[in-house]
Biopython code that builds the backbone (N, CA, C, O; Angstrom):
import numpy as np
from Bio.PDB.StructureBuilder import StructureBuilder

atoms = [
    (1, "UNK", "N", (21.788, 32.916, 9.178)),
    (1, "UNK", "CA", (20.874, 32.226, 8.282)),
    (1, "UNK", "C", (20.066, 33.251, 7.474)),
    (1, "UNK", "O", (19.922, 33.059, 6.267)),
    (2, "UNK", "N", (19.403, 34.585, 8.209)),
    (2, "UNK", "CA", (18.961, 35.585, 7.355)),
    (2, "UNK", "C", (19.576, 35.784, 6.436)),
    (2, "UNK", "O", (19.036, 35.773, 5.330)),
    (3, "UNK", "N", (21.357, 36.113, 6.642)),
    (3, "UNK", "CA", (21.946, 36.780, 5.666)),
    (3, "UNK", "C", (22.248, 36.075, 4.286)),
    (3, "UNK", "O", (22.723, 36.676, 3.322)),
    (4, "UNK", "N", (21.862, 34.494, 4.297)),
    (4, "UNK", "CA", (21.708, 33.957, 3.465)),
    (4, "UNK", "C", (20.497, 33.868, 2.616)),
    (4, "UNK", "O", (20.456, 33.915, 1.387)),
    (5, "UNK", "N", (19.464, 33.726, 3.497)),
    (5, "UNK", "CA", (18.000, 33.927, 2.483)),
    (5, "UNK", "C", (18.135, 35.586, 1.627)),
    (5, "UNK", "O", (17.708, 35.814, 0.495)),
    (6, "UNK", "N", (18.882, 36.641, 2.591)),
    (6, "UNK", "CA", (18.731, 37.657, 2.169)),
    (6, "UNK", "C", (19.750, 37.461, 0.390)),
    (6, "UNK", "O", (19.170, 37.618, -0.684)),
    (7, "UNK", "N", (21.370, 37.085, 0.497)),
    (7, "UNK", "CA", (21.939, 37.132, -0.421)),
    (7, "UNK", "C", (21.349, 36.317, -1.542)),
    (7, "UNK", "O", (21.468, 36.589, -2.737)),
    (8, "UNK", "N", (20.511, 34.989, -0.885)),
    (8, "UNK", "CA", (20.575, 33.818, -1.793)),
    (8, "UNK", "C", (19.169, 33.232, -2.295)),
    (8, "UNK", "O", (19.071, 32.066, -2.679)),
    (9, "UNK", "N", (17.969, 34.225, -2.260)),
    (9, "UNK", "CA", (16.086, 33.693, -1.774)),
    (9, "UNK", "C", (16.222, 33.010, -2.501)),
    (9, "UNK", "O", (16.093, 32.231, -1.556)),
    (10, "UNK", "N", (16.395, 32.318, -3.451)),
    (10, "UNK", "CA", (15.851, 30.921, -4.597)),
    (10, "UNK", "C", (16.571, 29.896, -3.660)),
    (10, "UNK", "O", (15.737, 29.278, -2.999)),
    (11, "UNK", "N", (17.751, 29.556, -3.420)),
    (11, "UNK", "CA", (18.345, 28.997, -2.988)),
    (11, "UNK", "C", (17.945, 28.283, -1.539)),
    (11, "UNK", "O", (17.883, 27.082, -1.275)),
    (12, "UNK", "N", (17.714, 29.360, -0.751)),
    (12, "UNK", "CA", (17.399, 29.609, 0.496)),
    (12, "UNK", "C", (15.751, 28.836, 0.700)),
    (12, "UNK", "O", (15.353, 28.320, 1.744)),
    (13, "UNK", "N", (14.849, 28.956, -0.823)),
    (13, "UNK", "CA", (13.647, 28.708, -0.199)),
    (13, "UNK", "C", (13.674, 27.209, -0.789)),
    (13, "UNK", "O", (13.201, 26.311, -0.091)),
    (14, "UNK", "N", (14.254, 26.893, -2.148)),
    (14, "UNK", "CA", (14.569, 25.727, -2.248)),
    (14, "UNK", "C", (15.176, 24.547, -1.104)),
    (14, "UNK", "O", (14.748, 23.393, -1.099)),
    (15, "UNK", "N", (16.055, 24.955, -0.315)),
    (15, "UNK", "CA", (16.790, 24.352, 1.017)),
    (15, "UNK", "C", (15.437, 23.827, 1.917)),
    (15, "UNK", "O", (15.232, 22.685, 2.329)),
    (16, "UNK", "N", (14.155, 25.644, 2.172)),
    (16, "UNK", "CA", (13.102, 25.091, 3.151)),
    (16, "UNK", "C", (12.356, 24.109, 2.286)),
    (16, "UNK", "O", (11.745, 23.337, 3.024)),
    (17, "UNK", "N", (12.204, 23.891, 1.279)),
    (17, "UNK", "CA", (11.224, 22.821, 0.610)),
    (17, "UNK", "C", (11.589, 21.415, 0.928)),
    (17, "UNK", "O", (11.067, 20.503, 1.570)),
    (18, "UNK", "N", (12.852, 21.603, 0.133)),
    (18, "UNK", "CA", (13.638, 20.096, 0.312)),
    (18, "UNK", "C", (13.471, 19.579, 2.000)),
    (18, "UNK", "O", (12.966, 18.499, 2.305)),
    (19, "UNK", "N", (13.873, 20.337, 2.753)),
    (19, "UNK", "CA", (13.673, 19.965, 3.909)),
    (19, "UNK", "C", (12.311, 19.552, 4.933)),
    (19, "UNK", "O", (12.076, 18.891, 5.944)),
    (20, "UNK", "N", (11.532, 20.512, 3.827)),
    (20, "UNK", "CA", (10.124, 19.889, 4.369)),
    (20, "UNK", "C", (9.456, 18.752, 3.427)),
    (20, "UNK", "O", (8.532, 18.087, 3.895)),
    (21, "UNK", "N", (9.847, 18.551, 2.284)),
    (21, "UNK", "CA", (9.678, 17.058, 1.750)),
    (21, "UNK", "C", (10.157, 16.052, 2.596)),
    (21, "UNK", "O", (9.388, 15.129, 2.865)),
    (22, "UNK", "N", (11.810, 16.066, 3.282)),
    (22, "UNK", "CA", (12.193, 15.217, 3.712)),
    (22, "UNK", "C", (11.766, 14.825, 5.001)),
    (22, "UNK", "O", (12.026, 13.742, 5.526)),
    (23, "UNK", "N", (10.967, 15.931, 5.595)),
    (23, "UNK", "CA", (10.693, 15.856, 6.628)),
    (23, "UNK", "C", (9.335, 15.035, 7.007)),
    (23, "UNK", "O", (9.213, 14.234, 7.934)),
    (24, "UNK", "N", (7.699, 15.692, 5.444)),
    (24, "UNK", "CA", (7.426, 14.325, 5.574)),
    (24, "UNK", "C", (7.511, 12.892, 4.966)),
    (24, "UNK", "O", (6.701, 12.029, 5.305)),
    (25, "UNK", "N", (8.136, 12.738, 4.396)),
    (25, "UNK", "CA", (8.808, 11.156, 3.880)),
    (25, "UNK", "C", (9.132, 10.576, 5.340)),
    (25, "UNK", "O", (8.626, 9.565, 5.828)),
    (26, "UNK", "N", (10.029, 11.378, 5.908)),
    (26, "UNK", "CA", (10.239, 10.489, 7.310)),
    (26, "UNK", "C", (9.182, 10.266, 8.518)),
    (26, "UNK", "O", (8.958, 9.285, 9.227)),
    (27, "UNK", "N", (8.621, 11.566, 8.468)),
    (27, "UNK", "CA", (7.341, 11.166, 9.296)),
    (27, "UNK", "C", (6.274, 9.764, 8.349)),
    (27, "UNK", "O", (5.796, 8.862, 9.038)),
    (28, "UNK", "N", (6.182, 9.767, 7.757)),
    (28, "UNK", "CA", (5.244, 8.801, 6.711)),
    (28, "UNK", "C", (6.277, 7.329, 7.120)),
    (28, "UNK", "O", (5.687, 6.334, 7.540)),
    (29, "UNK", "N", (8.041, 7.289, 6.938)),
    (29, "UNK", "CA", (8.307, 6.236, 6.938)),
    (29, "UNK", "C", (8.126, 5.780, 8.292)),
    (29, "UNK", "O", (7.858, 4.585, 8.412)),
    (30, "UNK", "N", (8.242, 6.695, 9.662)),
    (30, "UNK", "CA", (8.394, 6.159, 10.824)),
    (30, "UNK", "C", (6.777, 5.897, 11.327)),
    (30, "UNK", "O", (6.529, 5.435, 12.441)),
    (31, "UNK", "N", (5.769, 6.242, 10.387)),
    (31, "UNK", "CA", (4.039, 5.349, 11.082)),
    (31, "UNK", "C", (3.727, 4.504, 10.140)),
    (31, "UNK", "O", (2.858, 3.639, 10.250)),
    (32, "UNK", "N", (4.326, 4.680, 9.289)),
    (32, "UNK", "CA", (4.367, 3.132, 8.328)),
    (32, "UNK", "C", (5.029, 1.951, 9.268)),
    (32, "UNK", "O", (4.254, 1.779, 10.209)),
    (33, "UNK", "N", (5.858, 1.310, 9.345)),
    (33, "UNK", "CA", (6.534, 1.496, 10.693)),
    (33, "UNK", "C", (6.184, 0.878, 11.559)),
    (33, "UNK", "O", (6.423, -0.289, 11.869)),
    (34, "UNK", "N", (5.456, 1.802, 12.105)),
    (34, "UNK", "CA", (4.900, 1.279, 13.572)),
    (34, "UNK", "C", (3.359, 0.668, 13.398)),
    (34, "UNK", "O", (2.656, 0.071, 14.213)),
    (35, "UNK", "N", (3.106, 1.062, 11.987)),
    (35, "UNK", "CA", (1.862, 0.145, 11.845)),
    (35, "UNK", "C", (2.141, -1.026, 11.637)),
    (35, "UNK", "O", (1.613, -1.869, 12.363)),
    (36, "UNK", "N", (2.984, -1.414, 10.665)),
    (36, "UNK", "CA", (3.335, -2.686, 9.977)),
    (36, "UNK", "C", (4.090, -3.394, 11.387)),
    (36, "UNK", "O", (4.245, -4.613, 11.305)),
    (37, "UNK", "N", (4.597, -2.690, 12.740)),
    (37, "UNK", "CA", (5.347, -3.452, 13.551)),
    (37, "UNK", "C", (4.142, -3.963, 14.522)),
    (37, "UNK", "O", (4.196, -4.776, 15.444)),
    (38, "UNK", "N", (3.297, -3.397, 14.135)),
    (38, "UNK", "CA", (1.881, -4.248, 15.815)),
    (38, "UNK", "C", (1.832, -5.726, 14.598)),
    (38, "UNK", "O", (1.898, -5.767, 13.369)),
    (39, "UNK", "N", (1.684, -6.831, 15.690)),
    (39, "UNK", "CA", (1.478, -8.074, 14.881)),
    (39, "UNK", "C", (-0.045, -8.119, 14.536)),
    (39, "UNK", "O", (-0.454, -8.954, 13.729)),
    (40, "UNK", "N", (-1.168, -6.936, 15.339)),
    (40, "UNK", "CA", (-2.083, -7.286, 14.416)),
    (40, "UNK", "C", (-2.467, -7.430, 13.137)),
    (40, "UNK", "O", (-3.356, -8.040, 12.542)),
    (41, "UNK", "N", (-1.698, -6.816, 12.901)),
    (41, "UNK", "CA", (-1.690, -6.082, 11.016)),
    (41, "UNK", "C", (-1.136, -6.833, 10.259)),
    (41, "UNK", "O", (-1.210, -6.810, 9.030)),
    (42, "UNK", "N", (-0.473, -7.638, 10.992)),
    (42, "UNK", "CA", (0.195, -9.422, 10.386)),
    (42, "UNK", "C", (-1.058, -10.499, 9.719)),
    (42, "UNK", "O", (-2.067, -10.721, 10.388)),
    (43, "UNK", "N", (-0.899, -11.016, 8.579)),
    (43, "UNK", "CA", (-1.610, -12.385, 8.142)),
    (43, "UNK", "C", (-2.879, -11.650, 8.729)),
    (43, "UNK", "O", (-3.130, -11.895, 9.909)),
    (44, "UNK", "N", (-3.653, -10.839, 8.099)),
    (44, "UNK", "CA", (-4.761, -10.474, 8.678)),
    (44, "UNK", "C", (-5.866, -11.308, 7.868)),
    (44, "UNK", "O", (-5.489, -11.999, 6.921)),
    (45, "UNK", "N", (-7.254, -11.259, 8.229)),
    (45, "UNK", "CA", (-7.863, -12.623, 7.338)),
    (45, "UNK", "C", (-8.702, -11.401, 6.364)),
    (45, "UNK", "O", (-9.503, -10.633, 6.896)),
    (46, "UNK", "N", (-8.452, -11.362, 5.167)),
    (46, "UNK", "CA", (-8.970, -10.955, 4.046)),
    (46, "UNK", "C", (-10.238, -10.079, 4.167)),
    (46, "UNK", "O", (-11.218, -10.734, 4.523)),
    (47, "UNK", "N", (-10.492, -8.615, 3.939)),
    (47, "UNK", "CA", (-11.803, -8.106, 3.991)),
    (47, "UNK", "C", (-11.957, -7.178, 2.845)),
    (47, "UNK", "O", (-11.096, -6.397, 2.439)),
    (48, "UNK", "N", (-13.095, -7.339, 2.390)),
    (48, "UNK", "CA", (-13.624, -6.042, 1.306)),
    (48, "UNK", "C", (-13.098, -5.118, 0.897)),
    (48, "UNK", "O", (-13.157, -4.728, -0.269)),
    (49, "UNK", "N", (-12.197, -4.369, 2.236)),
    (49, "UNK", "CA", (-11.669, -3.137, 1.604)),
    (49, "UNK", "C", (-10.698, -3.311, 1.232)),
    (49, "UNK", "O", (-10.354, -2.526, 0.348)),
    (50, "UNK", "N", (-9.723, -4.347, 1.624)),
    (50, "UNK", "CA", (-8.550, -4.593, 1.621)),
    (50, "UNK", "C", (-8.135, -4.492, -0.472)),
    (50, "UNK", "O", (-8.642, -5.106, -1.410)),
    (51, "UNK", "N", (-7.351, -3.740, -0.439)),
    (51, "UNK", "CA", (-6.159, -4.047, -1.731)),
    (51, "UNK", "C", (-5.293, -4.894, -1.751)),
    (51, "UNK", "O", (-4.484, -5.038, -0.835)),
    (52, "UNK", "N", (-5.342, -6.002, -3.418)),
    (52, "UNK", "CA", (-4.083, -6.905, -3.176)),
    (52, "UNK", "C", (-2.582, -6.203, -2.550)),
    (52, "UNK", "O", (-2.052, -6.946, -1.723)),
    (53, "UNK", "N", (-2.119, -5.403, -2.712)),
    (53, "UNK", "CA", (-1.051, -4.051, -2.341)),
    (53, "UNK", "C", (-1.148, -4.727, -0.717)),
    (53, "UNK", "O", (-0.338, -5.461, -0.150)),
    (54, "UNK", "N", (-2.125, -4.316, -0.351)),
    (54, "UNK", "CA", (-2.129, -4.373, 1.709)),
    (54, "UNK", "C", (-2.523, -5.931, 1.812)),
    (54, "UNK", "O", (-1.782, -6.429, 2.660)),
    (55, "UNK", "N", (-3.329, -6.816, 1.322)),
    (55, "UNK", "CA", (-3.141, -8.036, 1.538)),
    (55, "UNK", "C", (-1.529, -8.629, 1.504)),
    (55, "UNK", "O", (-1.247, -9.395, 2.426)),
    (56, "UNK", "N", (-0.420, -8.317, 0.472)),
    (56, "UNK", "CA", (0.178, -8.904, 0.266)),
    (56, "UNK", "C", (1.479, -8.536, 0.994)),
    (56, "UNK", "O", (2.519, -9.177, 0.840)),
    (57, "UNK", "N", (1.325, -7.131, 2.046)),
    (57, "UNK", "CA", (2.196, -6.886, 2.490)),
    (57, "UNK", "C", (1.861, -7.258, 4.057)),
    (57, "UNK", "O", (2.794, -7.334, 4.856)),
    (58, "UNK", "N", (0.536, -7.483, 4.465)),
    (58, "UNK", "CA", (0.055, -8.268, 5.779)),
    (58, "UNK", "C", (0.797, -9.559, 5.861)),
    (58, "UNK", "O", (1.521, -9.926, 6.787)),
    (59, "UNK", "N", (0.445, -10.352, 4.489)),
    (59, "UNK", "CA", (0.821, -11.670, 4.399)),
    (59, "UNK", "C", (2.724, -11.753, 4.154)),
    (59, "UNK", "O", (3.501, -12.649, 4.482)),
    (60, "UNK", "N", (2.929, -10.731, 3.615)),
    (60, "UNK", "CA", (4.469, -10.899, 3.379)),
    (60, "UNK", "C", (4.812, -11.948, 1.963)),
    (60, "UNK", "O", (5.845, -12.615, 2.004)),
    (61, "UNK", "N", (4.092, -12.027, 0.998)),
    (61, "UNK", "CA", (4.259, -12.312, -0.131)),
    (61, "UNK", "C", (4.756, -11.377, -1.377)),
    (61, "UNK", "O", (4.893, -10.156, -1.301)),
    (62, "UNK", "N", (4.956, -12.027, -2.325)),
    (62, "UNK", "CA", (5.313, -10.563, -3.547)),
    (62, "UNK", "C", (3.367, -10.601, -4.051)),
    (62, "UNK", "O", (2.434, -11.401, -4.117)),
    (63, "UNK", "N", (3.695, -9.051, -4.312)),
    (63, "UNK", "CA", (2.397, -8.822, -4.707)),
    (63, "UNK", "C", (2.032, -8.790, -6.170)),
    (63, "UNK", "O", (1.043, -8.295, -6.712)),
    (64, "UNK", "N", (3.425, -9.661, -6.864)),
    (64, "UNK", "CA", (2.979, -10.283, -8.509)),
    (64, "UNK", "C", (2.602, -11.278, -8.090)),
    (64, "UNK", "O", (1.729, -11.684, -8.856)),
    (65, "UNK", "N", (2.806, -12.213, -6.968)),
    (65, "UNK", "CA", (2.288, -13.564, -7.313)),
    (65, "UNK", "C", (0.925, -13.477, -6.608)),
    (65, "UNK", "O", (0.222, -14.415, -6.982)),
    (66, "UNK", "N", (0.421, -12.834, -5.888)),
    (66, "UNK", "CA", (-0.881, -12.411, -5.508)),
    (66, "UNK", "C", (-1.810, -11.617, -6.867)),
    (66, "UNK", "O", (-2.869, -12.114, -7.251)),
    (67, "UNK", "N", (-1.443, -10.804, -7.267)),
    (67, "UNK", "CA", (-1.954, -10.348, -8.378)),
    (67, "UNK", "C", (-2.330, -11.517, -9.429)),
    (67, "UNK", "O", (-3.386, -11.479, -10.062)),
    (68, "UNK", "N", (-1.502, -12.431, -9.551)),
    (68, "UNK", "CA", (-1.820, -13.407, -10.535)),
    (68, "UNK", "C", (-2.688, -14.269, -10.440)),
    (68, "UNK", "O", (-3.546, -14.637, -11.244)),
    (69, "UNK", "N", (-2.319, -14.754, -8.902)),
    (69, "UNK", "CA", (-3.576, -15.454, -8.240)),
    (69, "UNK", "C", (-5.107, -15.009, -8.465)),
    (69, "UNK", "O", (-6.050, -15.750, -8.744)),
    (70, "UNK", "N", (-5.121, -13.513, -8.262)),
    (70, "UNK", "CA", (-5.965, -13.315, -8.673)),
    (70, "UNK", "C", (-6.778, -12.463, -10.346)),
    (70, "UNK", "O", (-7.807, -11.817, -10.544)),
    (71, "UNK", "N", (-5.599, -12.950, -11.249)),
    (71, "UNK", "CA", (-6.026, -12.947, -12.373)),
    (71, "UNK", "C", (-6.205, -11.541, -13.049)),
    (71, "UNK", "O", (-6.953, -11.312, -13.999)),
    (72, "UNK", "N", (-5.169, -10.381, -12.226)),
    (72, "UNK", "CA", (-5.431, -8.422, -12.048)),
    (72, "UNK", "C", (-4.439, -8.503, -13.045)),
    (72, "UNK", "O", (-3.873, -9.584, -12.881)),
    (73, "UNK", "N", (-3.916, -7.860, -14.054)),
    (73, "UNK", "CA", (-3.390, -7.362, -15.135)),
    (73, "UNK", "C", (-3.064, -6.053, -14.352)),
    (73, "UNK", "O", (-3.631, -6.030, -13.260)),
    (74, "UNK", "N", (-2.324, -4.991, -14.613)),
    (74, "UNK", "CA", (-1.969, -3.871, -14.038)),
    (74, "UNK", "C", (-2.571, -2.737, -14.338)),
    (74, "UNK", "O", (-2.556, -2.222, -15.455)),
    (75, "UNK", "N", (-3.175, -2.261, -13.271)),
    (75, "UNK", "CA", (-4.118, -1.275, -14.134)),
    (75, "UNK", "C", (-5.496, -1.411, -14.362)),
    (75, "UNK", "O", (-6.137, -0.372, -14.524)),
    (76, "UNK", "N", (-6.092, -2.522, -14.407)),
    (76, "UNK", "CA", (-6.943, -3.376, -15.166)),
    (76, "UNK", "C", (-8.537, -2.992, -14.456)),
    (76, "UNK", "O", (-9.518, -3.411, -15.071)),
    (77, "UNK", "N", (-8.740, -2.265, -13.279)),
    (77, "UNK", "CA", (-9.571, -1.899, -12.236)),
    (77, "UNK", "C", (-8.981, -0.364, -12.418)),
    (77, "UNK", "O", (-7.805, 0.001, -12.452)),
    (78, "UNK", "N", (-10.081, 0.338, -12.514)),
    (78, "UNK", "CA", (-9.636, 1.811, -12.798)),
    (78, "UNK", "C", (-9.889, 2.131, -11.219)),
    (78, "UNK", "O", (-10.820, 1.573, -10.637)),
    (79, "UNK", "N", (-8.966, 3.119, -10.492)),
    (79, "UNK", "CA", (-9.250, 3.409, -8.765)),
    (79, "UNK", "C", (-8.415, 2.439, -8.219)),
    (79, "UNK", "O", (-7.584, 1.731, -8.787)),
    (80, "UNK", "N", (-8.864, 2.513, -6.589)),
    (80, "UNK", "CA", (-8.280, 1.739, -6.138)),
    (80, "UNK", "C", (-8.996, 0.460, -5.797)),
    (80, "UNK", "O", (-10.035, 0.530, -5.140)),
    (81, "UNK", "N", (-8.335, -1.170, -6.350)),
    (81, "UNK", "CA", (-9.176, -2.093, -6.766)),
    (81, "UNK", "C", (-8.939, -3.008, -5.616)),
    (81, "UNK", "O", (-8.094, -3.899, -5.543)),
    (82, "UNK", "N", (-9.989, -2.576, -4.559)),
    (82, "UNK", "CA", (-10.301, -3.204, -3.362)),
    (82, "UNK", "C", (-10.940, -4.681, -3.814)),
    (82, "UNK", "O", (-11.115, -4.820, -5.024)),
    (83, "UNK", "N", (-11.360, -5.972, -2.803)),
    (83, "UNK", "CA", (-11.382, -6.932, -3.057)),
    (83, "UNK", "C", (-12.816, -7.003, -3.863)),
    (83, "UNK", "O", (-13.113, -7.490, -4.954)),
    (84, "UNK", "N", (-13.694, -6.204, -2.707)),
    (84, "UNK", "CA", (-14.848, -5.976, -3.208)),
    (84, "UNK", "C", (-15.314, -5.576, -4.667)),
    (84, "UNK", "O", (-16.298, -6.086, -5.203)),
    (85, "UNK", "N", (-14.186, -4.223, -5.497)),
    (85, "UNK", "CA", (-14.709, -3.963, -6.768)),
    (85, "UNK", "C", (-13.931, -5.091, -7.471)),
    (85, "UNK", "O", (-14.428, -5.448, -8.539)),
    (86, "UNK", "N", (-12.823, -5.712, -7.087)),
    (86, "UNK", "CA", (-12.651, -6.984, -7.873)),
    (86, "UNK", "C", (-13.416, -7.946, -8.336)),
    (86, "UNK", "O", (-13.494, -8.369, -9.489)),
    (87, "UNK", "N", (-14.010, -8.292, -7.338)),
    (87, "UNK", "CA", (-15.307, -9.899, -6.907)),
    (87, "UNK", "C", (-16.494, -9.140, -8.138)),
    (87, "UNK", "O", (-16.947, -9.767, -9.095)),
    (88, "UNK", "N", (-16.807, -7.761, -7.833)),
    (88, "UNK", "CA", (-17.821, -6.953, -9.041)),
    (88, "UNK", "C", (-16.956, -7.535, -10.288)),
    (88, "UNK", "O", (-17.253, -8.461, -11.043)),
    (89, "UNK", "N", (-15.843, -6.745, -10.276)),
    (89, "UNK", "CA", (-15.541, -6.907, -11.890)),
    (89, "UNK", "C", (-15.544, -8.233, -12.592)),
    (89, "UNK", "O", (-15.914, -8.393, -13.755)),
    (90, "UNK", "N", (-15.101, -9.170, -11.787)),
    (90, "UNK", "CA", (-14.804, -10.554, -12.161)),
    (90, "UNK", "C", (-16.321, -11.007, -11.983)),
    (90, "UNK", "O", (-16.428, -12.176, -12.356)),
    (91, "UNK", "N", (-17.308, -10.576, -11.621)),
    (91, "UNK", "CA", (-18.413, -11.054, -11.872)),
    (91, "UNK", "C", (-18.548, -12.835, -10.502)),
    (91, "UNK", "O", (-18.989, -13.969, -10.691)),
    (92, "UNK", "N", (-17.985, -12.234, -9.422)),
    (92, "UNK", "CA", (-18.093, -13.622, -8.512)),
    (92, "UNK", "C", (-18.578, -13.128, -7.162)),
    (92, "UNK", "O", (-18.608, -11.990, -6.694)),
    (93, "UNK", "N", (-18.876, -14.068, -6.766)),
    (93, "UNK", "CA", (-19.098, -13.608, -5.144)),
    (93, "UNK", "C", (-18.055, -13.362, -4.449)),
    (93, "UNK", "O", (-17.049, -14.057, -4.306)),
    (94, "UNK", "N", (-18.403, -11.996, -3.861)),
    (94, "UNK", "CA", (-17.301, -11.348, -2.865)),
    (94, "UNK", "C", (-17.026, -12.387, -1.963)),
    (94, "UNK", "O", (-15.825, -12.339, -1.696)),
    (95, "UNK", "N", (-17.580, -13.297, -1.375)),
    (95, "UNK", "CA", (-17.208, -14.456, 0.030)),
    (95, "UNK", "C", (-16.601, -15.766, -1.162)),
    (95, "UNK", "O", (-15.994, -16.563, -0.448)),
    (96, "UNK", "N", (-16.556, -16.141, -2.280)),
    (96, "UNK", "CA", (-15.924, -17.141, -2.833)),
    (96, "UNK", "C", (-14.564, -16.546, -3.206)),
    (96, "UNK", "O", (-13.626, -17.323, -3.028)),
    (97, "UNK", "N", (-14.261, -15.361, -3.676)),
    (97, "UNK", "CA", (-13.040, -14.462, -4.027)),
    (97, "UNK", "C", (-12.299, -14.523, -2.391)),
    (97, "UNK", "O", (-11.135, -14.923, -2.415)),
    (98, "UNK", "N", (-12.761, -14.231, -1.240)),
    (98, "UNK", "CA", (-12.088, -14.547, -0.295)),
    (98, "UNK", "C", (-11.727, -15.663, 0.507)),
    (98, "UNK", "O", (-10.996, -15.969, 1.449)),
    (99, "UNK", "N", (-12.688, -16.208, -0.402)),
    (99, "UNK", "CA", (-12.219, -17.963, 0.681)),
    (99, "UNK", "C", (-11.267, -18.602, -0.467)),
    (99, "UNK", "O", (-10.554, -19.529, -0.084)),
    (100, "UNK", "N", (-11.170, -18.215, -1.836)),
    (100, "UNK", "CA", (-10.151, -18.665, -2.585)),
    (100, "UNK", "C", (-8.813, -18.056, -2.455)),
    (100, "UNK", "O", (-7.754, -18.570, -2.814)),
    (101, "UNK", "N", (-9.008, -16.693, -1.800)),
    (101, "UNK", "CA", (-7.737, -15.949, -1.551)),
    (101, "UNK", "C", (-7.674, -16.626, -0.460)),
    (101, "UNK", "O", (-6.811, -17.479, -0.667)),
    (102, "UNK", "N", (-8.197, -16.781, 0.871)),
    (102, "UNK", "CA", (-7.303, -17.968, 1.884)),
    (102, "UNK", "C", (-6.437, -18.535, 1.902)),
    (102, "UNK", "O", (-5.275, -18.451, 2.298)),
    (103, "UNK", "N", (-7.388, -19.528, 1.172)),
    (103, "UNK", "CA", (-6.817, -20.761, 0.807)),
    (103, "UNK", "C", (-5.454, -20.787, -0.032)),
    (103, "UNK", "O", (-4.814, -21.835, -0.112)),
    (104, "UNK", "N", (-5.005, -19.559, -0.682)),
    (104, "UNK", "CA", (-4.118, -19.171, -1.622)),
    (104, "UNK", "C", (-3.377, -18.710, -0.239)),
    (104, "UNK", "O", (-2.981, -19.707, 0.365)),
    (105, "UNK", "N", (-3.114, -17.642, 0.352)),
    (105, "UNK", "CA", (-2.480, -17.126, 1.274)),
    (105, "UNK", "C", (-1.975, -18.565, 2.499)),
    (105, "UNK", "O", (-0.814, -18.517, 2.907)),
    (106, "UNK", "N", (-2.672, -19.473, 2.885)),
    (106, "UNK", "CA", (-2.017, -20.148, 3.342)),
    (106, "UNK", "C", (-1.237, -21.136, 3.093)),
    (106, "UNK", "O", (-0.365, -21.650, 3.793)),
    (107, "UNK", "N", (-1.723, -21.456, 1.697)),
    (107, "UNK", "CA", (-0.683, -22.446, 1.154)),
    (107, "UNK", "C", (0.406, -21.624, 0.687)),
    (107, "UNK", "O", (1.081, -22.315, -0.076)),
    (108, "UNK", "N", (0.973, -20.247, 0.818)),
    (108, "UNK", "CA", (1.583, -19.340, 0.621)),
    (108, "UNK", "C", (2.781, -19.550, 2.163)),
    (108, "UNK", "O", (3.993, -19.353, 2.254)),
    (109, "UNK", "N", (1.981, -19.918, 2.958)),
    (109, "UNK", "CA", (3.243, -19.303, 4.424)),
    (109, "UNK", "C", (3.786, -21.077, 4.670)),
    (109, "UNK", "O", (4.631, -21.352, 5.522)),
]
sb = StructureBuilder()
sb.init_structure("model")
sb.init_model(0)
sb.init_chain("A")
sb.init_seg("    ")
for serial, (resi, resn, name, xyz) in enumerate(atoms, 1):
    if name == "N":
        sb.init_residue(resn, " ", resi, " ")
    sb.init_atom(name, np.array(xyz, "f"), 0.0, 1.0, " ", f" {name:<3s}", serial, name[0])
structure = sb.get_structure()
């Protein structure tokens, strides 16, 4: 293996990169994983921090028809647009934005 880094270093260090990209992609895919496999993390009931993104993958919906529900254009929340800076932007109460997302999520399952 030396005598290859020795003949080949671009090659050789390109090989260790690739391999350590792939290495964490797979670590990332296998605790993704095991998070999404505990059923707590299932249909969880809606909180502040939560992103439509992680609401909609708790609930197991597409996260266009959640997005629409809640009226998000793409992009449209600069950061990451937790429920909380939503309920701000839209100018509503954070506890009416979640009891309307409920009510949306269960007539969903």
């Amino acid at each position: 293996m030396r005598a290859l880094f020795k003949r080949h270093p671009i090659a050789g260090t390109g090989f260790v990169l690739a391999c350590a990209v792939t290495l964490f992609f797979l670590v990332r895919l296998v605790l993704d994983a095991i998070y999404w496999a505990d059923p707590a993390h299932r249909d969880q009931t809606p909180a502040p921090w939560m992103t439509p993104a992680y609401v909609a993958h708790s609930w197991n919906i597409n996260p266009r028809d959640l997005r629409a529900h809640l009226d998000l254009q793409k992009d449209e929340i600069k950061g990451r647009p937790t429920l909380k800076r939503i309920a701000q932007y839209q100018g509503i109460p954070l506890e009416q934005l979640i009891a309307e997302l409920t009510l949306f999520l269960e007539s969903q399952k």
